[in-house]
C-alpha positions as CSV (number, residue, x, y, z in Angstrom):
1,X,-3.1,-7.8,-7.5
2,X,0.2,-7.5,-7.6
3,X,1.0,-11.1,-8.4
4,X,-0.5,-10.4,-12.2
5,X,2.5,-8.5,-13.0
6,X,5.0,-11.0,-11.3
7,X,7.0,-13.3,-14.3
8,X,8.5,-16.5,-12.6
9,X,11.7,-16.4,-11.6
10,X,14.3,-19.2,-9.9
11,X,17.1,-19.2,-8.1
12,X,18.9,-20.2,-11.4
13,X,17.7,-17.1,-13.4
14,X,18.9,-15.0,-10.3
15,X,22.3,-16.4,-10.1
16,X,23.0,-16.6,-13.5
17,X,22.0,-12.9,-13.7
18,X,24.2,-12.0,-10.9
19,X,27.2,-13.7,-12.2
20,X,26.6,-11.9,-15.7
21,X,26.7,-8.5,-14.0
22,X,29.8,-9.6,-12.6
23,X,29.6,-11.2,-9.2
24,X,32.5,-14.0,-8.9
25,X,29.5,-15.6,-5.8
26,X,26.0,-16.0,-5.3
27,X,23.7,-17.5,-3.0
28,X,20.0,-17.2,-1.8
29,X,19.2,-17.2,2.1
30,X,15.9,-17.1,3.6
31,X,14.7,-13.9,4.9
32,X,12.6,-15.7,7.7
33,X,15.9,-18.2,9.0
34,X,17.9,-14.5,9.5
35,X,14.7,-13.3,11.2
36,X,14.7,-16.1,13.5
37,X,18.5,-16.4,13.8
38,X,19.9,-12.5,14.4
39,X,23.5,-12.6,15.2
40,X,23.1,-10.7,18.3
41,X,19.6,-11.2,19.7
42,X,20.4,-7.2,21.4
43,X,20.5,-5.2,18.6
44,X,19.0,-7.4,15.6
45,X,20.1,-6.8,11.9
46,X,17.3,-9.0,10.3
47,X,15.8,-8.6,6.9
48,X,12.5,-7.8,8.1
49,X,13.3,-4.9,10.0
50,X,15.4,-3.4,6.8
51,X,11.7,-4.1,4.9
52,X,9.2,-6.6,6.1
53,X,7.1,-6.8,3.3
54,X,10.1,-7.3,0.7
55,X,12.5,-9.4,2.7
56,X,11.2,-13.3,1.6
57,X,14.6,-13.8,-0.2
58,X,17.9,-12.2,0.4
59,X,20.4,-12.6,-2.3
60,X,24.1,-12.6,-1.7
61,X,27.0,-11.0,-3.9
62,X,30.5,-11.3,-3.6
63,X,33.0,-10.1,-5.7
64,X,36.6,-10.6,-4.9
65,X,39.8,-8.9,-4.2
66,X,42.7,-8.5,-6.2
67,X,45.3,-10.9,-6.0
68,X,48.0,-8.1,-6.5
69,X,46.3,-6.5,-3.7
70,X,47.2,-9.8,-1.2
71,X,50.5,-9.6,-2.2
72,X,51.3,-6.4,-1.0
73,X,52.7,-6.2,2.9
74,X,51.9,-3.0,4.2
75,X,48.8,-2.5,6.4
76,X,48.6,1.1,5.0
77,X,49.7,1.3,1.6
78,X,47.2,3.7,-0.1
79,X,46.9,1.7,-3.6
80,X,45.4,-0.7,-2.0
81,X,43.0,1.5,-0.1
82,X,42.2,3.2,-4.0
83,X,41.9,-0.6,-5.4
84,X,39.3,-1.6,-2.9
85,X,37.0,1.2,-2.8
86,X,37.0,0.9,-6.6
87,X,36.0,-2.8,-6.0
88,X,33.0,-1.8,-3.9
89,X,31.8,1.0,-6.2
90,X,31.2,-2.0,-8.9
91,X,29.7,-4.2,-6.1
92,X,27.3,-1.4,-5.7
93,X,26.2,-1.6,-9.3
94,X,26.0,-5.1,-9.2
95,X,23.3,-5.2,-6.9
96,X,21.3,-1.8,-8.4
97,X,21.2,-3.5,-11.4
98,X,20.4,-6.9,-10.2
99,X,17.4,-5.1,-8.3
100,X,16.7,-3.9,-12.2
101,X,16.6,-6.9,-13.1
102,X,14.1,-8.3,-10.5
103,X,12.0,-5.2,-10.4
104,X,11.9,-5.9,-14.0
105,X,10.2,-9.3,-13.5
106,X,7.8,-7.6,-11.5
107,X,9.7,-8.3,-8.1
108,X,10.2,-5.4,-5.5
109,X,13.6,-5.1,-4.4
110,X,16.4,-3.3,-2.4
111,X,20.2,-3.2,-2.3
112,X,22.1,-3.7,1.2
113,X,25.4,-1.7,0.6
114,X,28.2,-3.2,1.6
115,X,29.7,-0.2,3.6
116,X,26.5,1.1,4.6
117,X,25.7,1.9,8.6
118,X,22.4,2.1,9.9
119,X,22.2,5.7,11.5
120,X,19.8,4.1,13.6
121,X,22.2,1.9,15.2
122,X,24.6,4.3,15.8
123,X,25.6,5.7,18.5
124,X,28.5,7.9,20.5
125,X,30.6,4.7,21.2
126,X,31.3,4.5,17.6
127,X,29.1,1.2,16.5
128,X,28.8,1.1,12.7
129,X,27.3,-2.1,11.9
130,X,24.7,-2.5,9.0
131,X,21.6,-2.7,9.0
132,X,22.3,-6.5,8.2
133,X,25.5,-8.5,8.9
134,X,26.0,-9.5,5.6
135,X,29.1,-12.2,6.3
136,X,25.8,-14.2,8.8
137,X,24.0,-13.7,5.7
138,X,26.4,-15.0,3.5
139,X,27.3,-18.7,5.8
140,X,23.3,-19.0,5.5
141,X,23.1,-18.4,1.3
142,X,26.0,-21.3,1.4
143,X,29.0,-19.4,0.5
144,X,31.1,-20.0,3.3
145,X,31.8,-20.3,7.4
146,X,32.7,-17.7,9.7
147,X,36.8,-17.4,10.9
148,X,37.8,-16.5,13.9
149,X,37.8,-13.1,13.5
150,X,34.2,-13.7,12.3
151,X,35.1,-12.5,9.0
152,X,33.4,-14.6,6.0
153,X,35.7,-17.0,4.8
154,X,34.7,-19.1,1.2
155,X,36.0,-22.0,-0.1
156,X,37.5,-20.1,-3.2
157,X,38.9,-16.9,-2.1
158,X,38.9,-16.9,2.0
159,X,38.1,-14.1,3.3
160,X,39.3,-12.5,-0.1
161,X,35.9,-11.5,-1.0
162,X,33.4,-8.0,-0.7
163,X,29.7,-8.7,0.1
164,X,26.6,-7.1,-0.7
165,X,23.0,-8.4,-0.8
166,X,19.2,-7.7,-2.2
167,X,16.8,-8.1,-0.2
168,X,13.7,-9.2,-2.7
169,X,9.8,-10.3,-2.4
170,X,10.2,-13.3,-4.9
171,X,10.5,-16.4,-3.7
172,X,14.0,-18.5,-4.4
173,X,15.2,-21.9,-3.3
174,X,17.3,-20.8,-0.6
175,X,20.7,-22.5,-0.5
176,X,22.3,-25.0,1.8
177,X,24.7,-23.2,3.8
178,X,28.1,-25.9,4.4
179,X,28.4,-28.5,6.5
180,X,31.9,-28.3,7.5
181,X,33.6,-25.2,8.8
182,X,37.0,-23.8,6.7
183,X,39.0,-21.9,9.7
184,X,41.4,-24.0,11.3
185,X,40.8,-21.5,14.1
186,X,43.0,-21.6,17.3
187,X,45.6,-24.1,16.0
188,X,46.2,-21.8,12.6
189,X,46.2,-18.2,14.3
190,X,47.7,-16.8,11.5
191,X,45.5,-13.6,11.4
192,X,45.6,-13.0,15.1
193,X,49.5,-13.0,14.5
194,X,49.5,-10.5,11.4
195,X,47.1,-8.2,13.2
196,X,48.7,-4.8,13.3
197,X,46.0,-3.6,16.3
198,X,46.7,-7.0,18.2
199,X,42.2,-6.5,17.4
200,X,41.8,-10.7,17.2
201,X,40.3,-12.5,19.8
202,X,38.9,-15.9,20.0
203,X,36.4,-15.9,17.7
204,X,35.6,-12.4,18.1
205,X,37.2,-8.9,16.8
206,X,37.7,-5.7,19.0
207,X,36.5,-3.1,16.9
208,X,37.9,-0.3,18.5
209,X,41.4,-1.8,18.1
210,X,40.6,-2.5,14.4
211,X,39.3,0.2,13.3
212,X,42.2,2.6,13.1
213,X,43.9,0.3,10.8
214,X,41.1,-0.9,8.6
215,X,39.4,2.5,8.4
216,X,42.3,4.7,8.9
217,X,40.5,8.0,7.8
218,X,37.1,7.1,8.6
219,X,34.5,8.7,10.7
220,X,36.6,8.7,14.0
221,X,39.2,10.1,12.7
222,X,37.2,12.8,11.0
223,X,35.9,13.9,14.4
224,X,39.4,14.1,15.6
225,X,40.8,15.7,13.2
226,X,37.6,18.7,13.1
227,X,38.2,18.6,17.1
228,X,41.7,20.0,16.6
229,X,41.2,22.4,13.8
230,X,38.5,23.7,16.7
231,X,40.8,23.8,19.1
232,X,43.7,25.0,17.7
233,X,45.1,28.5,18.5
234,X,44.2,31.2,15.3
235,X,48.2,31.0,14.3
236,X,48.1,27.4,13.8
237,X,44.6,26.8,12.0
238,X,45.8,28.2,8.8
239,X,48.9,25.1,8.7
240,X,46.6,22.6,10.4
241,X,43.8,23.6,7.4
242,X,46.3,23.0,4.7
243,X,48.3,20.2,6.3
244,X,48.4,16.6,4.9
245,X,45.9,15.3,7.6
246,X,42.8,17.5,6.0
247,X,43.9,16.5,2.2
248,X,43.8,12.8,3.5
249,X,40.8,14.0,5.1
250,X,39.6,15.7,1.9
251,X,40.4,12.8,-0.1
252,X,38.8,9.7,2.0
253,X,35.3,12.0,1.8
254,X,35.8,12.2,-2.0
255,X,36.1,8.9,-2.8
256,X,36.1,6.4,0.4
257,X,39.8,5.7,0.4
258,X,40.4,5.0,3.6
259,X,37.3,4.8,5.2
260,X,36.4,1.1,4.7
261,X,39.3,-0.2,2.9
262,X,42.5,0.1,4.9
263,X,44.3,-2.3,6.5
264,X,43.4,-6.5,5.2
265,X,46.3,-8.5,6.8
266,X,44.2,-10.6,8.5
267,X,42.8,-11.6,4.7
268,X,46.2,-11.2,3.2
269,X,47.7,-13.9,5.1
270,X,44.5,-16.2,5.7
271,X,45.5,-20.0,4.0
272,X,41.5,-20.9,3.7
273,X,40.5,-20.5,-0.2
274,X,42.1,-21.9,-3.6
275,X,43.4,-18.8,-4.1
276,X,45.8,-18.7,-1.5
277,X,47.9,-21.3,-2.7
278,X,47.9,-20.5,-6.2
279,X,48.8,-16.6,-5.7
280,X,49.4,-15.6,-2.5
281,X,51.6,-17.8,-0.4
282,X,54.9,-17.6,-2.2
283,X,54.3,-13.6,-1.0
284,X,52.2,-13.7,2.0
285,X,54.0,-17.0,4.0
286,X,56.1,-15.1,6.3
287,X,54.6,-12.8,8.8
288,X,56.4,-9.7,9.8
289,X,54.3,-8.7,12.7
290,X,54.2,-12.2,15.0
291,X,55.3,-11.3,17.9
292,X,55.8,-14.0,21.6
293,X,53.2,-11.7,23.0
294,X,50.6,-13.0,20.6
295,X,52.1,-16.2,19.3
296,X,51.5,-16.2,23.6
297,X,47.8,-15.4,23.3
298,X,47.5,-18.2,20.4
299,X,48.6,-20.9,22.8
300,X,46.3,-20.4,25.2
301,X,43.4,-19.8,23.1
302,X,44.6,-23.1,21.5
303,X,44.6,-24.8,25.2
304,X,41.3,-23.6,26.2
305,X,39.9,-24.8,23.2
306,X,41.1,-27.8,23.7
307,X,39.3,-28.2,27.3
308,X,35.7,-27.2,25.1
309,X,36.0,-23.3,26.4
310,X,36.1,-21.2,23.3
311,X,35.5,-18.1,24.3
312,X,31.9,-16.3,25.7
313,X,31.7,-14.8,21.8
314,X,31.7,-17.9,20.2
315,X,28.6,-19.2,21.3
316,X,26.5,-15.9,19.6
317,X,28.2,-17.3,16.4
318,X,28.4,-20.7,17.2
319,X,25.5,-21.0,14.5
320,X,27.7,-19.9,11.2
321,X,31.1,-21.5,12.8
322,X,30.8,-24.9,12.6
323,X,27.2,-25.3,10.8
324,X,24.6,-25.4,13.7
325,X,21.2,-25.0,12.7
326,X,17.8,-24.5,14.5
């Protein structure tokens, strides 16, 4: 019955409509290939288990970063933070009103956030993945290969880009995901090297290293910072409540700052994308943070690649690397 109120749709009309809302990237992946293919077989994030009945399609948004933004140095600087939450507040909207527009044509649909965790998947140890990896999403809908920190890197932007999906019951010509991969990987190292967490591994990131940098008042640090107002003798609460840590506290809960959109220098510096080029290198070239200790690291990493070991990680996302498909 359903199908009666359904109005055809293609690919086209969903892409164009994305674009107009204001997405600078689009593309269409099959719900089923990410059901078949889960980045980490342990703890799936698949389409289907987000909603199996409305998962046939998943459409990917991107809309990217400010090129001012790259250009700053800092890992911290707090107009950045401000910048990039506003960035994903409009992403947000992009997708509600893309699902609109499909619900519209008679098409169930649902947004996947891009800073959303899965509560479900959380636990003590601090994992805060989504309920689907939206950069594996994102190599399947033809927008780009993963780096070696397995962020999503795109032929315009690099990893300069936010992500966000719908997950839709229509059914759209899924796009070809590329062919070639775009990191240079072990022989380019440049965001291993600009890493202020030393987080970058061969083709895999160490969370727990990153995250105090890219979510420097985020949920961990809201814990902490509870823990010691707890703990705290009676004479010092009253200076602890007041003291800059709660207001950035205060602040991140208010408006996100902070909590998914700290440090980028990984992004800043990466040379995959058009963009780089053309506004960022005259800025970003140099890297203040390489150190022998990692430029160290790269060389091995570089050597082992060499004799065909690239790490244990990188066959889980061998798949969105360098193109393998099943």
């Amino acid at each position: 019955m359903v199908g009666i109120f359904q109005q055809r749709l293609t690919a086209a009309d969903v892409k164009a409509k994305a674009r107009e809302l204001g997405a600078d990237l689009v593309g269409i992946a099959s719900g089923a290939v990410l059901d078949r293919n889960p980045p980490d077989p342990e703890r799936p994030q698949t389409p289907s288990a987000v909603t199996p009945e409305d998962s046939r399609s998943v459409v990917v948004l991107a809309r990217r970063l400010l090129h001012g933004l790259g250009r700053l140095k800092g890992h911290d600087n707090r107009h950045k933070e401000y910048s990039t939450e506003l960035i994903i507040s409009e992403l947000e909207e992009i997708e509600l009103k893309l699902v609109y527009f499909l619900e519209d044509h008679g098409h169930a649909a649902l947004t996947v956030p891009p800073v959303h965790t899965d509560p479900r998947l959380y636990d003590r140890a601090g994992d805060t993945r989504g309920p689907l990896s939206l950069p594996h999403a994102a190599v399947e809908a033809g927008l780009g290969t993963l780096g070696l920190n397995l962020m999503l890197l795109t032929p315009e932007y690099g990893p300069r880009v936010l992500l966000g999906a719908v997950l839709t019951s229509a059914e759209l010509e899924p796009d070809t995901p590329l062919a070639e991969p775009l990191c240079l990987g072990e022989s380019c190292g440049r965001c291993l090297l600009a890493c202020p967490g030393d987080a970058i591994r061969q083709w895999k990131l160490v969370k727990e290293r990153c995250s105090p940098y890219a979510s420097p008042y985020g949920f961990e640090y809201l814990m902490g910072h509870v823990e010691r107002l707890v703990v705290a003798p009676p004479e010092e609460r009253g200076d602890l409540l007041k003291s800059r840590e709660t207001f950035m506290a205060w602040q991140s809960i208010l408006r996100g700052v902070g909590v998914y959109s700290g440090c980028t220098r990984c992004v800043d510096v990466c040379p995959v994308g058009r963009d780089y080029e053309a506004q960022l290198k005259d800025a970003q070239d140099t890297i203040a943070e390489r150190t022998p200790e990692k430029e160290a690291r790269l060389a091995e990493m570089a050597r082992r690649r060499e004799s065909g070991d690239r790490g244990p990680h990188y066959a889980h996302s061998a798949r969105w690397i360098d193109g393998q498909r099943s």
